[in-house]
C-alpha positions as CSV (number, residue, x, y, z in Angstrom):
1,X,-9.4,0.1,-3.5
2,X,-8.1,3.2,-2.2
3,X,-5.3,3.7,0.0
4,X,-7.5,5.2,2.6
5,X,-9.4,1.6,2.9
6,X,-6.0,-0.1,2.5
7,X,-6.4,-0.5,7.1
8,X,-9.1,-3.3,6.4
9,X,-7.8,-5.1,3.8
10,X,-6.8,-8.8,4.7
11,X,-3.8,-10.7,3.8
12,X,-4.8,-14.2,2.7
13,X,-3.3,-16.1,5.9
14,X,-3.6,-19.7,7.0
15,X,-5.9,-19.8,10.5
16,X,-3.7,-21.0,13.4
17,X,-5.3,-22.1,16.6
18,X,-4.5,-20.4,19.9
19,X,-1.5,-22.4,21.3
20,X,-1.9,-24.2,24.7
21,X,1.3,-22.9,26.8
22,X,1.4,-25.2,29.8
23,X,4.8,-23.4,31.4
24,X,7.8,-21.7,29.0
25,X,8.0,-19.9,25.9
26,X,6.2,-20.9,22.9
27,X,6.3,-18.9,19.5
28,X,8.2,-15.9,20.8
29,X,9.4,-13.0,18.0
30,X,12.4,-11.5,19.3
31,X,12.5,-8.9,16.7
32,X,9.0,-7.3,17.9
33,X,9.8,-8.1,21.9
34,X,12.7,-5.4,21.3
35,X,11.0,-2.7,19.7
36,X,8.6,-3.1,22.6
37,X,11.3,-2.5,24.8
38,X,12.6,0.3,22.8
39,X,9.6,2.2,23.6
40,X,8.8,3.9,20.3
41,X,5.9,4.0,17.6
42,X,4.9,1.5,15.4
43,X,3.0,2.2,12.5
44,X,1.8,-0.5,10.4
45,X,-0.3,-0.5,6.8
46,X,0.1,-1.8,3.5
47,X,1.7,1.7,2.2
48,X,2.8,4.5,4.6
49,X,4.1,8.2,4.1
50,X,7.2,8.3,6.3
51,X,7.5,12.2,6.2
52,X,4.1,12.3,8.0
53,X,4.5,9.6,10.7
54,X,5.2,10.3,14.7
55,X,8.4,9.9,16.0
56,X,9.2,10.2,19.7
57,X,12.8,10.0,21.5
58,X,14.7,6.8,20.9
59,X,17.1,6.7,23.6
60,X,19.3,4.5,21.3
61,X,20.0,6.8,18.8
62,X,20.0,9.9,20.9
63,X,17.1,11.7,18.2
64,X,13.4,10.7,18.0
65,X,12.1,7.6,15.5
66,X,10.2,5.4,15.0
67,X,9.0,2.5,13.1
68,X,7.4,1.7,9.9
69,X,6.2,-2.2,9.2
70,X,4.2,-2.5,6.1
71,X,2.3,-5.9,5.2
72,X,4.5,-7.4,2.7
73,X,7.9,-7.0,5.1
74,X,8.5,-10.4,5.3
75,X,10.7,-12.1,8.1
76,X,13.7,-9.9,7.3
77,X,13.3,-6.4,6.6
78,X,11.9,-3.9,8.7
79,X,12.1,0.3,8.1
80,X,13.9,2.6,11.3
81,X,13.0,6.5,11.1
82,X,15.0,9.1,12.4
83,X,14.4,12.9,13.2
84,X,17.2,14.8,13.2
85,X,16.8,18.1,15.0
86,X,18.2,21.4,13.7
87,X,22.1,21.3,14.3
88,X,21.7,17.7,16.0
89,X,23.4,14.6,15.4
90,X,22.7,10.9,16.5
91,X,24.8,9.0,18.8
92,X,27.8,6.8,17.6
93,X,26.4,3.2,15.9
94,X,27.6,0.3,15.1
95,X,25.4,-3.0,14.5
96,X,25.9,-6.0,13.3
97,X,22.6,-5.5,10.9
98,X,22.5,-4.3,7.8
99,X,21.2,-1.1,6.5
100,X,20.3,1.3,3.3
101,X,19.9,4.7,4.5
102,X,17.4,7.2,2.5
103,X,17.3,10.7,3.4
104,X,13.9,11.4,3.0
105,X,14.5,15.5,4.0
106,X,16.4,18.1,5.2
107,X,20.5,17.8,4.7
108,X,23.6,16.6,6.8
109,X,26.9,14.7,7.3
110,X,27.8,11.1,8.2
111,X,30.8,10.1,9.7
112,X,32.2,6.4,9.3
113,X,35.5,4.9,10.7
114,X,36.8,2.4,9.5
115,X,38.8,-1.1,10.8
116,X,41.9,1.4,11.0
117,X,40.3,4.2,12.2
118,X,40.3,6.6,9.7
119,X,37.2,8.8,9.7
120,X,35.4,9.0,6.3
121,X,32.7,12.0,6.1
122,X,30.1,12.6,2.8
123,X,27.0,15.2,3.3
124,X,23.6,14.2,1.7
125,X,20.7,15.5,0.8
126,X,17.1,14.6,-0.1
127,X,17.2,11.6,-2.6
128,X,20.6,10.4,-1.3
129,X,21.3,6.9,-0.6
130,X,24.2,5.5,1.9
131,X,25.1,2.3,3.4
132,X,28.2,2.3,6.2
133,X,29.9,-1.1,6.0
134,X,28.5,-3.7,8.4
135,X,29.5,-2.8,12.1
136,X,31.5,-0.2,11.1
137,X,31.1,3.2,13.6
138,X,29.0,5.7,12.3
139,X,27.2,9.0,12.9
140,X,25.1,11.0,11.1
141,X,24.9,14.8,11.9
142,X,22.2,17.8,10.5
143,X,24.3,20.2,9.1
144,X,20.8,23.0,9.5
145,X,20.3,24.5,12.6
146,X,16.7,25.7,11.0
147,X,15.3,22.4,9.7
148,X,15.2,19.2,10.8
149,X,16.3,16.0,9.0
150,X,14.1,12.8,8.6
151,X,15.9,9.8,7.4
152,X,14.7,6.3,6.0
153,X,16.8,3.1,7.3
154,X,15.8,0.2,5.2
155,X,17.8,-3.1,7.3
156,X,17.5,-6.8,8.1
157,X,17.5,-6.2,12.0
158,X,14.3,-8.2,12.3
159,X,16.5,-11.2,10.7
160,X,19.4,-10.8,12.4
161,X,17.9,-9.9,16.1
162,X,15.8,-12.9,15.8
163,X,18.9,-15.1,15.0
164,X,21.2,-14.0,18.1
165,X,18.2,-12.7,20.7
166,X,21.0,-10.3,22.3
167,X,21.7,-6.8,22.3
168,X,25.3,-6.9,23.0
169,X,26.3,-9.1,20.4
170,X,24.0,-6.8,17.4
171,X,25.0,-3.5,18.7
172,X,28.3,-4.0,20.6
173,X,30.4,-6.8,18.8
174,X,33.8,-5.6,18.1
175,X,34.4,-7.7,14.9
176,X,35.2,-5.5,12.1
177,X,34.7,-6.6,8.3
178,X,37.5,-4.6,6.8
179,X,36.7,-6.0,3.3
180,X,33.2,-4.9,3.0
181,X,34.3,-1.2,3.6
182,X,35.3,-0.3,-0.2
183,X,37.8,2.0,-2.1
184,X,37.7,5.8,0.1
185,X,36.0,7.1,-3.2
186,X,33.1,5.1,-2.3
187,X,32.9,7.5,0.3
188,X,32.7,10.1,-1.7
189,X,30.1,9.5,-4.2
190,X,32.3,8.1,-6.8
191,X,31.8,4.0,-7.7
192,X,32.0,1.3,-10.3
193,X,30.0,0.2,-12.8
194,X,30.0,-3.5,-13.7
195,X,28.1,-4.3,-16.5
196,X,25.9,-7.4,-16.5
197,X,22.8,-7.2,-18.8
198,X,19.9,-5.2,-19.3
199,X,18.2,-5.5,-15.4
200,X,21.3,-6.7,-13.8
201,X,23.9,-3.9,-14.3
202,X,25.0,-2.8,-11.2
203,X,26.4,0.2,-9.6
204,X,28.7,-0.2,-6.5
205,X,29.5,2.7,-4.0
206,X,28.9,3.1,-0.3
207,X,26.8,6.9,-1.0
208,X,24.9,8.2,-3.3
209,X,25.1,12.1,-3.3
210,X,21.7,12.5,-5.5
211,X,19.8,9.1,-6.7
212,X,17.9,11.3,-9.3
213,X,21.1,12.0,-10.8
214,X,22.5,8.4,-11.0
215,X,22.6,7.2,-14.6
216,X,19.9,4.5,-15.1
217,X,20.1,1.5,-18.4
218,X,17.1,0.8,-20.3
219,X,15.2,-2.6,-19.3
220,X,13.1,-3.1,-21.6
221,X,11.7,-6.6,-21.3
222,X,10.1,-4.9,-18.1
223,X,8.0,-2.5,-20.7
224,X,6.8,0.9,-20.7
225,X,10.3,2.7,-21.3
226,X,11.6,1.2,-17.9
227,X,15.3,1.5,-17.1
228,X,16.8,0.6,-14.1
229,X,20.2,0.1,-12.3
230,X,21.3,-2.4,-8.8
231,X,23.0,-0.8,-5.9
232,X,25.9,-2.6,-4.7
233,X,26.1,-0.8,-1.3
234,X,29.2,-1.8,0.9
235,X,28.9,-5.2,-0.7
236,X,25.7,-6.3,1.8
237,X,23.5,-8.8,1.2
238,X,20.8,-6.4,0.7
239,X,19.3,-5.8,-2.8
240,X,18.3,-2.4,-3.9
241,X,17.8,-1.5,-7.1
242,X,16.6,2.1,-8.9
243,X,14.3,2.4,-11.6
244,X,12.3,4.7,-13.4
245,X,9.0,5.2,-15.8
246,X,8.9,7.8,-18.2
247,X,5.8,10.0,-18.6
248,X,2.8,8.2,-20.1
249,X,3.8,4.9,-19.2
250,X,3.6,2.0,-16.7
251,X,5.6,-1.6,-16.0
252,X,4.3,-5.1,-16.5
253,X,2.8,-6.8,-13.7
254,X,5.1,-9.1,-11.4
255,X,5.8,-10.9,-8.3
256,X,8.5,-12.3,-5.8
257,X,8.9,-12.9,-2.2
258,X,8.2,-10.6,0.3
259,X,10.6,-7.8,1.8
260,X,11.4,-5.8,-1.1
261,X,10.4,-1.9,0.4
262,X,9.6,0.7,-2.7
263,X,10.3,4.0,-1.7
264,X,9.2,6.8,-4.1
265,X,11.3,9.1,-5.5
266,X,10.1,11.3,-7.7
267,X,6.7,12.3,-9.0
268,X,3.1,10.4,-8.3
269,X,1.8,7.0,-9.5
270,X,-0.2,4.1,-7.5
271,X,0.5,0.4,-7.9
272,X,-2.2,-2.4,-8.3
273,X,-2.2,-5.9,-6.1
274,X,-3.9,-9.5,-6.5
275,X,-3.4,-12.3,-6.0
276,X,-3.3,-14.8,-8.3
277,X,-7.1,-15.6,-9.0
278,X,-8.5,-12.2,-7.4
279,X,-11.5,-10.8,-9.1
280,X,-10.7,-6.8,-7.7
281,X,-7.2,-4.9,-7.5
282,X,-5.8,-3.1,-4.0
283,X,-4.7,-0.1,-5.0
284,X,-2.4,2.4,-3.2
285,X,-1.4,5.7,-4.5
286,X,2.1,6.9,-4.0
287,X,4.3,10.4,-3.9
288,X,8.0,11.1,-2.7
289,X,8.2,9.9,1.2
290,X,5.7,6.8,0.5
291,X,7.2,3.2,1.2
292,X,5.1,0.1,0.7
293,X,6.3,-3.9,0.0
294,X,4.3,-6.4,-1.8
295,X,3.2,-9.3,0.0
296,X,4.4,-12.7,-0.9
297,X,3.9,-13.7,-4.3
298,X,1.2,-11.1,-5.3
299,X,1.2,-9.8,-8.6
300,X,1.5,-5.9,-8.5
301,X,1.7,-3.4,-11.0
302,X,3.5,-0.1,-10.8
303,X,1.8,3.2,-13.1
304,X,3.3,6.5,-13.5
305,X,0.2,8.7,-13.3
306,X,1.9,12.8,-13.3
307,X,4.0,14.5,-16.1
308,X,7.2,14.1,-14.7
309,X,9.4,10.6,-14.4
310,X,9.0,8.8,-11.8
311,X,11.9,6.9,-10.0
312,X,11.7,4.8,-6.9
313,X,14.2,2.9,-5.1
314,X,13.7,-0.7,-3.6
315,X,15.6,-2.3,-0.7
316,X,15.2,-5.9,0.1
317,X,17.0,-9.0,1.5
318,X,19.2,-10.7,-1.2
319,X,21.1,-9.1,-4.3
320,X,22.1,-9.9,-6.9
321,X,25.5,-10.1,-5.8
322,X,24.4,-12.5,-2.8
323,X,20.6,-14.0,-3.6
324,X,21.2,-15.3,0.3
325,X,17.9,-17.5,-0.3
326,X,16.8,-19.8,-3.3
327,X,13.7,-17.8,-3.3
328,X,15.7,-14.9,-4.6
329,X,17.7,-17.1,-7.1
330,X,14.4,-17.9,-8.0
331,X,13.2,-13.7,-8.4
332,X,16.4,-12.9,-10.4
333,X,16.2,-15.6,-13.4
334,X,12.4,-14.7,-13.5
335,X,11.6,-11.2,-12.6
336,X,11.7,-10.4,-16.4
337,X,10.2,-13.4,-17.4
338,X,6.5,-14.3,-19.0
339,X,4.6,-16.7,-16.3
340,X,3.3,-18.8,-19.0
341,X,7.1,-19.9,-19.9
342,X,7.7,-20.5,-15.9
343,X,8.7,-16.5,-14.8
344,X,7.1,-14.2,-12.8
345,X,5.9,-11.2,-15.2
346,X,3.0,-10.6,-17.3
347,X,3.3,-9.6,-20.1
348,X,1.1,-6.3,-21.4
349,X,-1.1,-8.6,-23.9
350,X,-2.0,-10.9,-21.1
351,X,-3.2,-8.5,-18.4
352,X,-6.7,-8.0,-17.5
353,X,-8.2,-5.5,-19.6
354,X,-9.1,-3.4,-16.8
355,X,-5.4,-2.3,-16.1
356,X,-5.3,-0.7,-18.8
357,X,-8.8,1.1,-19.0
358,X,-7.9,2.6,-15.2
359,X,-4.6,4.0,-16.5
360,X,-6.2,6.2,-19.6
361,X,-8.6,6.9,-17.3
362,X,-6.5,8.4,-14.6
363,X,-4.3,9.9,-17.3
364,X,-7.1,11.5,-19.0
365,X,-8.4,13.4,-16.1
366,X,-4.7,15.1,-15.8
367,X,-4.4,15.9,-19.3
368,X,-1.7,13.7,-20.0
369,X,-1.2,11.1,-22.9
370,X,-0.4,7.8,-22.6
371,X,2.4,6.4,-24.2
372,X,1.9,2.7,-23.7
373,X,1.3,2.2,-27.8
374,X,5.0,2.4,-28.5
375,X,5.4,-0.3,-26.4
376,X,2.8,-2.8,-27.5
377,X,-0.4,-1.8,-25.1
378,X,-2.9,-1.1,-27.4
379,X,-5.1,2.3,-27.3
């Protein structure tokens, strides 16, 4: 299915009848009541390119945004955009939610201070990645006064709106969280590697000046060449990860929980979706700027289909550092794993036959050569 017919597809929910609401409030989402009141667009789809939705002014930020729910997003996650204009800046922030920033285009400055005071300043670029510490002042400035900026917030507002219901405490809580802020070098690009194992080593900063330039470890049991690396960003809860497919190749099919955004980095693929049991595949095709999440426990499939690498980065609720939920627990001992021994992954000599006769096909029409027999897909 292409991404085009991706607006009529259908999630497999459970029917609930209409509720009969005699006097009160009965099933109310605070989360989406807010953005309601915030007065800005809402796109929704399975996959969306940010750098081509609307944005209008957002009072709250000072610059215009908007925002992006795709159809795996779960209950925590959600995606904020902001436009930067040329030479602007946002006004000050600090939430008590928390966030992965991705500049998406154009180049700037961001500001933090920290419990003390002290002002900490980076500039990014396309492909970086930031995190301020949780409720700690912020600002983010374009340092062009020709382009504007367009920036990616990956965060668990929905989660932690729908918890407290109230403005003040998110967005003007004094608490500060002095030991979430980091070394100064995090602020500065520089980090720590901790080494784990293959899929788990992790890399722990607040900014990252260029995520095409981060060094990556080979994963192997995930196939096709893949090698990856987790972000520990300001030591949240959130999980992101970067990984990367070499030409030729694609990943085994897996599945987890829902929330987990995939924002493409570099070069063009698509990604398959069923679920368990499906007869056809969903299909969305993907380029740098694109962002999609994979619903609840649907397989999916990721394919690099250009002649260049392609990296992507994932944000979701739960790290490896902090799971936060059992369901993540759950993701991390079997994201790796062969279903038939109780994991979540699929192994290459398992998969339906047509995965594989769609990716030769596809590769063959660009002139490209698969790769997949070094890594046990047979030709």
């Amino acid at each position: 299915m292409a991404a085009a017919a991706l607006k009529g597809y259908q999630l497999k929910e459970e029917a609930m009848p209409e509720p009969i609401v005699p006097s009160g409030k009965l099933m109310v989402d605070p989360y989406l009541d807010w953005i309601k009141r915030e007065g800005i667009p809402v796109h929704e789809d399975f996959g969306l390119d940010l750098l081509r939705l609307e944005t209008r002014p957002w009072t709250r930020f000072g610059v215009n945004g908007a925002i992006a729910h795709v159809k795996g997003r779960g209950d925590f996650m959600t995606v904020f955009l902001l436009d930067i204009p040329p030479g602007g800046r946002t006004s000050p922030q600090r939430h008590l939610f928390e966030h992965a920033v991705l500049a998406l285009s154009g180049h700037g400055s961001t500001m933090v201070r920290d419990h003390a005071g002290q002002s900490h300043s980076f500039e990014w670029g396309p492909n970086s990645i930031f995190a301020p510490p949780l409720n700690a002042e912020h600002q983010l400035y374009n340092a062009s006064g020709l382009e504007s900026a367009r920036l990616a917030v990956a965060c668990n507002m929905p989660a932690i709106y729908s918890m407290f219901r109230s403005d003040s405490f998110v967005f003007a809580n004094p608490c500060s969280f002095p030991e979430r802020e980091g070394a100064p070098e995090h602020f500065k690009g520089d980090g720590n590697f901790i080494p784990v194992r293959p899929g788990k080593h992790m890399w722990e900063t607040n900014f990252i000046p260029d995520a095409m330039r981060l060094e990556l470890h080979g994963w192997a049991e995930r196939g096709g060449g893949s090698s990856s690396v987790q972000l520990i960003l300001a030591d949240s809860i959130l999980h992101a990860h970067i990984s990367e497919m070499p030409v030729g190749t694609y990943k085994k099919a897996h599945r987890h929980g829902p929330d987990v955004h995939v924002f493409c980095l570099s070069g063009e693929g698509y990604s398959l979706f069923w679920y368990e049991g499906d007869r056809d595949f969903v299909r969305i095709d993907w380029r740098p700027g694109w962002v999609f999440a994979p619903p609840d426990m649907m397989f999916h499939q990721h394919f690099n289909a250009c002649g260049e690498r392609v990296r992507y980065l994932a944000v979701g609720h739960g790290s490896v550092r902090y799971p936060y939920t059992q369901n993540m627990w759950n993701v991390y001992r079997g994201s790796d794993r062969d279903v038939k021994l109780g994991g979540n992954q699929i192994e290459y000599q398992d998969q339906d036959r047509r995965v594989h006769q769609i990716f030769r096909a596809d590769l063959a029409r660009k002139g490209i050569a698969s790769r997949m027999k070094e890594f046990g897909e047979e030709e």
